[in-house]
N, C-alpha and C positions, 0 to 999 in steps of 0.2 A: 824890704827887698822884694817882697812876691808880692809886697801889693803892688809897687811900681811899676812892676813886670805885667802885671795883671791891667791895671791905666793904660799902659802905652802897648799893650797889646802883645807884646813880643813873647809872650809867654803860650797864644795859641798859635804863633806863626810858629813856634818851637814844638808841639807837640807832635808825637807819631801821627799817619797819616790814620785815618778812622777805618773801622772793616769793612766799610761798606763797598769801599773798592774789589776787595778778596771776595766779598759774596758774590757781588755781581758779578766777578771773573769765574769764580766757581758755577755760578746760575749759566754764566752765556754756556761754560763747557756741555753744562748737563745738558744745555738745550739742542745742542750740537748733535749730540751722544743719540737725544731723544729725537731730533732731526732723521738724524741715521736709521732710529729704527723703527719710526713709522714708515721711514721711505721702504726698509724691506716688507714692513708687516705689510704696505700694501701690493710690491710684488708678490708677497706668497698668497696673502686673498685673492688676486690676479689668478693666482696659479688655481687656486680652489676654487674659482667661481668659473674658467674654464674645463676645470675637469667635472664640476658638477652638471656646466652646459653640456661636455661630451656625454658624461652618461643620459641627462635625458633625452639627448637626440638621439642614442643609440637606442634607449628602450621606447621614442618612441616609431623609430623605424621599426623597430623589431614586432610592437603592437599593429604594424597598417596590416599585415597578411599574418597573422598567424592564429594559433588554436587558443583557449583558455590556458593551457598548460604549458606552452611555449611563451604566452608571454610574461605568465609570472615567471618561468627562468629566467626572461631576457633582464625580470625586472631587478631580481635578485643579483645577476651578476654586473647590473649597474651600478646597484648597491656596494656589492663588496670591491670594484675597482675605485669606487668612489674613499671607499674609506681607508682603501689601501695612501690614496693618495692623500688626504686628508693626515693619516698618521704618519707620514715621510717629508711633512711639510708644520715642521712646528715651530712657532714664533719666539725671538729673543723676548729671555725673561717669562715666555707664560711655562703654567706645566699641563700635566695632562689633565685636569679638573675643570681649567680657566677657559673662555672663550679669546679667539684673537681678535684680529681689527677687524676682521668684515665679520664677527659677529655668529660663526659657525664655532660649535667645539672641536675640539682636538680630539676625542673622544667616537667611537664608535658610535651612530644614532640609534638611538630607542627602538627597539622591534615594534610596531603597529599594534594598536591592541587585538588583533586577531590574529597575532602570530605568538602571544602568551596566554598564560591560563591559569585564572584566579582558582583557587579550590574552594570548596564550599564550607560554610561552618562544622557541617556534619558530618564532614568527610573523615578518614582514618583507617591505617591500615588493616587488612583482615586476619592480622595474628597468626593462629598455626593453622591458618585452612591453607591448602597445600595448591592452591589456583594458577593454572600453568595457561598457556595458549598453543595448540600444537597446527603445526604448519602444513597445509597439503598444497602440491601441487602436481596436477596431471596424476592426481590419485594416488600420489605418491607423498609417504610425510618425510620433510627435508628437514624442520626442525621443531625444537621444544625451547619456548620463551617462560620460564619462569616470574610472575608474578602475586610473590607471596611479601615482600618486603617494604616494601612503599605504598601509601596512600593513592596515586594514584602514580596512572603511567601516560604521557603521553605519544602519540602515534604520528607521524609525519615523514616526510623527505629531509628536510633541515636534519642536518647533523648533531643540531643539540636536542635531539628528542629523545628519548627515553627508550623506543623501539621505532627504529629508522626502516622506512618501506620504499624502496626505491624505484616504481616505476612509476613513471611521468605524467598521470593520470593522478597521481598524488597530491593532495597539497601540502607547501611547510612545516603545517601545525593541523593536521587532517582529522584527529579523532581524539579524545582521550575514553581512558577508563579510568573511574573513579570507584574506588569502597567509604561504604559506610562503616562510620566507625561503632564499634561493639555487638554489630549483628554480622562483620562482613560479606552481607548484600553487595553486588556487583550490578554497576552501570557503563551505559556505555553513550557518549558524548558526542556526536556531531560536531565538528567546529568551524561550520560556514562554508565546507568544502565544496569547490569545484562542481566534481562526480558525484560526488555522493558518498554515504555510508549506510551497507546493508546488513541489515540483521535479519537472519532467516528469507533470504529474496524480496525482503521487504524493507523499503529507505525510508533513511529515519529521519525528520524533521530537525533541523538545525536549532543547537541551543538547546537540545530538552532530552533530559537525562531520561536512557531508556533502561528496564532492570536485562540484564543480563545473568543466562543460567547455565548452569553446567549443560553440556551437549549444544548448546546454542553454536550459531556458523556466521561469523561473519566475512562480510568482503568489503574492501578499501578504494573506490573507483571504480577503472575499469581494469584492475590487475585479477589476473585468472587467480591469483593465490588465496586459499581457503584458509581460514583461522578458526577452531573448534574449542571452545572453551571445556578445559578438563579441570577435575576437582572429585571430590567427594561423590561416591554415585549416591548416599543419602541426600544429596540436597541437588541431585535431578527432580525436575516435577514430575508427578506421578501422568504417569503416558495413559492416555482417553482419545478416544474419538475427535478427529477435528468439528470445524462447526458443521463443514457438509457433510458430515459424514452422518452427524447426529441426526441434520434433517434428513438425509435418504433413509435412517432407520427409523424414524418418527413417523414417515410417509409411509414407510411399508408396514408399520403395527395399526396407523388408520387405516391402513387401506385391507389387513387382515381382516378388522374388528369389522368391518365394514359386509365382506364377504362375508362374516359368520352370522352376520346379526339380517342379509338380505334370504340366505340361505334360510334361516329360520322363519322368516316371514311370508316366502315359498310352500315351505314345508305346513306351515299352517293355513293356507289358502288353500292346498291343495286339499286338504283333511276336511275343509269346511266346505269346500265343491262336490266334495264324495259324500257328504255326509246328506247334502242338502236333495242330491240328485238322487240317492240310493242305490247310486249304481257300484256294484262289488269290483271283485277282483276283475270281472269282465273288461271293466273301462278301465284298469290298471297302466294299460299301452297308451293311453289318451295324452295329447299334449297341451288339453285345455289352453289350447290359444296359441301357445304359442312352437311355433314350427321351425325345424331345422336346426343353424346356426344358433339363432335367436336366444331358442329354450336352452338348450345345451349349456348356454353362457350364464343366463342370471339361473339355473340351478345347480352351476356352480357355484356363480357368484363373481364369476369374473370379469374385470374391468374390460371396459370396451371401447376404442381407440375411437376420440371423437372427429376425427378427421375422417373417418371411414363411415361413421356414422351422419355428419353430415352430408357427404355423395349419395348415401342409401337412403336415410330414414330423413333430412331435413334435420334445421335450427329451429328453435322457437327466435322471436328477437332477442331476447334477453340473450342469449346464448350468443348467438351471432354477433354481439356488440362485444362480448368477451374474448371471440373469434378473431376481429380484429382489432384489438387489442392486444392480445398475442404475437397476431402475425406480424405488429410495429413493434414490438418487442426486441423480435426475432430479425428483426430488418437494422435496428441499432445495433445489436450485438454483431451484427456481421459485419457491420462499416468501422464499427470502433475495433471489432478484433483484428480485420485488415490492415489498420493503421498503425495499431500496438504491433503487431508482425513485422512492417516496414521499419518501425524507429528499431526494433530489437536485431532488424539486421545489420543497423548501422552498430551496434553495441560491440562488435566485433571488430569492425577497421581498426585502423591504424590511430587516427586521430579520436576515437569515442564519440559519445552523445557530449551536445552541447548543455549548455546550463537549460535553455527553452525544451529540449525533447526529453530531457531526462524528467522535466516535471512534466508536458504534455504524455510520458509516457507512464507515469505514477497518475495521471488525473483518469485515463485512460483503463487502467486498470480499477480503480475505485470504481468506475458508474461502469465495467462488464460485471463487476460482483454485484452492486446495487440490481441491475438488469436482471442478471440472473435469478436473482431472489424474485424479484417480482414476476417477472415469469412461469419461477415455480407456481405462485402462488394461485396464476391466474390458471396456469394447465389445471391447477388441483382443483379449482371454483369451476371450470367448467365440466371436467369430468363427473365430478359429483352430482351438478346440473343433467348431462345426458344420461348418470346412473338412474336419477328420481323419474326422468322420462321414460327409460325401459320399463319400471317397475310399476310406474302408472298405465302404460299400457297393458302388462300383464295384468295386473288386476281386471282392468277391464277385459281382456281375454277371459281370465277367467270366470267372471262375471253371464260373460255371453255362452261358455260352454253348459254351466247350471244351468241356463235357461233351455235349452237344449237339451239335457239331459232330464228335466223335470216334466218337458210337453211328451219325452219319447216316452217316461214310466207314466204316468197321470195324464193321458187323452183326456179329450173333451167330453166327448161322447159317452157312451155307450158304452159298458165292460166285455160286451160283442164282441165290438171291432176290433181288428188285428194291428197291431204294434205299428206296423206298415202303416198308419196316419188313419186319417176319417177316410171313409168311400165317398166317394163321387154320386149323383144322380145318374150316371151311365153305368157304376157300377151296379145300382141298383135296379136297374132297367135288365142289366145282362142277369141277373138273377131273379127276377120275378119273371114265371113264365104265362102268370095269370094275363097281366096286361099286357102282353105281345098278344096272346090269345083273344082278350077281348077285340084290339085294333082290329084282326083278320077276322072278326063277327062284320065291322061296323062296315068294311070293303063290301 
């Protein structure tokens, strides 16, 4: 019976119909379904590739006329409309991990790597040192930031910072402080900022950890607000002389030693003129050589202004080449101080130093100290120069007075003749009355 069935076929004209019909009606549904919801996924990509175009037409209108610090807000607040709308637009079936159709996450974007901050190997908190930062402004302290509990802390405008600084001169991610961990040593971090960051009225190079010490002052931009790091007064550095101060007191122990050592060599010239000439207390008032002003100075021993000195007494070359040298010295320093004055006025408006004048005004200060130094160095070389020229003259003053005082005790002559110099042949004619008498014979 089933084979027969099976011969004459009637046994697969009999059978249920195959699945393959239910799949494919199943597959058409889903394709339908999935139809449906790429046509939305591409409306809402639609909607997020217009709102990403508004936001960068907004920020970059906002970039043609504005300041550095204006346009990161512009840029910032493109950002956050952008993601507001991005999160209020989310695709059938994805979640919030998944990418949708046009390839954007759902997700808030990644901050730029210079709005986060890797900490370093070494880093770790500084345990029970009691490191706070106290707030001045207009000389006034308005608060006390405690910094004892974390490794480090970050400084910025952005709200997720650690210690949030709000004027606009600021950047997102503007500074950090980092400790070291087991000695809590304090640094203090630059992070690409804007303005800048000062430590001690002095900006700090971007990227490069600077140490930070108790009593240290920092400032954030261009915000008036003072930051004074307090701690431990044992681990203040011990207070010394700055560097200029060290040279003007280094300059004035040479310039002592200098006096006492010309003073003594004075003093023994003069011993050797008196000794040579033999003249006593009599020539006691004598200035051997050297008169007035002059003497006055080098027995004292005191320096003597070479600008005054060259109107009166002359340069040798050497000196004069040193002369002007100085005086281009002093012609830099006046052109670069002039310029550093102008940027520093602008430091005040409204809008700050740009990125260009804030380093044109830190280059500017670097080569008036370099200036300066060399300056000193040259006033001091030439001084020294017209010292050894007074003293060379003196010598030979004194030189010439010995001599002088040697012809007045020790004439040439005769032990006769009187101090008053040798007699004349008239002299001797007025006192012999022999030959007046012979002449009036020979009449």
């Amino acid at each position: 019976m089933d084979s027969s069935l099976c011969e004459s076929g009637q046994g697969v004209d009999t059978m249920p119909p195959p699945p393959a019909r239910v799949l494919s009606e199943d597959s058409t549904t889903a394709h339908n379904s999935k139809g449906k919801d790429s046509s939305s996924a591409k409306d809402l990509g639609s909607e997020r590739s217009k709102a990403l175009a508004a936001a960068a037409a907004a920020a970059a209108a906002a970039a043609a006329e504005a300041t550095p610090a204006q346009r990161e807000r512009a840029v910032a607040e493109s950002v956050t409309a952008y993601t507001a709308v991005v999160a209020t637009t989310t695709l059938p079936g994805d979640d919030s991990s998944t990418s949708n159709g046009s390839g954007l996450q759902n997700s808030a974007p990644t901050d730029p790597s210079h709005l986060s901050y890797e900490p370093p190997d070494w880093g770790g908190a500084p345990g029970n040192i009691p490191y706070s930062l106290e707030v001045l402004k207009n000389g006034q302290i308005t608060d006390i930031i405690d910094i004892t509990h974390q490794d480090h802390y970050t400084l910025g405008r952005a709200a997720n910072n650690h210690i949030v600084l709000e004027h606009p001169s600021i950047s997102r991610l503007h500074a950090v402080l980092q400790f070291e961990e087991g000695t809590g040593n304090m640094f203090l971090l630059d992070n690409t900022s804007t303005h800048g960051t000062f430590l001690n009225k002095r900006r700090l190079k971007p990227k490069v950890y600077a140490p930070l010490r108790v009593g240290d002052v920092v400032k954030f931009g261009q915000s008036t607000r003072l930051y004074t790091v307090q701690g431990p007064a044992e681990l203040m550095p011990e207070e010394g002389p700055s560097r200029q101060e060290r040279q003007q007191m280094a300059a004035l122990a040479a310039q002592a030693e200098r006096r006492e050592k010309e003073a003594q060599v004075a003093k023994a010239q003069m011993a050797r003129a008196l000794a040579k000439s033999g003249v006593g207390s009599a020539s006691a008032g004598a200035s051997w050589g050297l008169l007035g002003e002059d003497a006055e100075q080098e027995a004292e021993g005191q320096p003597v202004d070479w600008r005054e000195y060259a109107e009166t007494k002359g340069l040798t070359e050497k000196q004069r080449k040193i002369a002007d040298r100085i005086r281009k010295y002093e012609w830099k320093l006046k052109n670069l101080q002039a310029e550093a004055d102008r940027i520093r006025a602008k430091e005040n408006g409204a809008e700050g130093l740009t990125v260009g004048q804030a380093t044109q005004l830190a280059r500017n200060e670097q080569a008036i100290e370099r200036l300066q130094e060399e300056l000193e160095d040259a006033e001091e070389m030439i001084q020294d120069s017209v010292q050894a020229s007074l003293r060379d003259k003196a010598r030979a003053a004194d030189g010439a007075s010995a001599d002088r005082g040697r012809k007045r005790a020790h004439p040439g002559g005769s032990g006769g003749e009187e101090e008053s110099g040798p007699s004349t042949d008239e002299d001797d004619d007025f006192y012999d009355r022999t030959r007046r008498a012979g002449r009036r014979r020979r009449r």
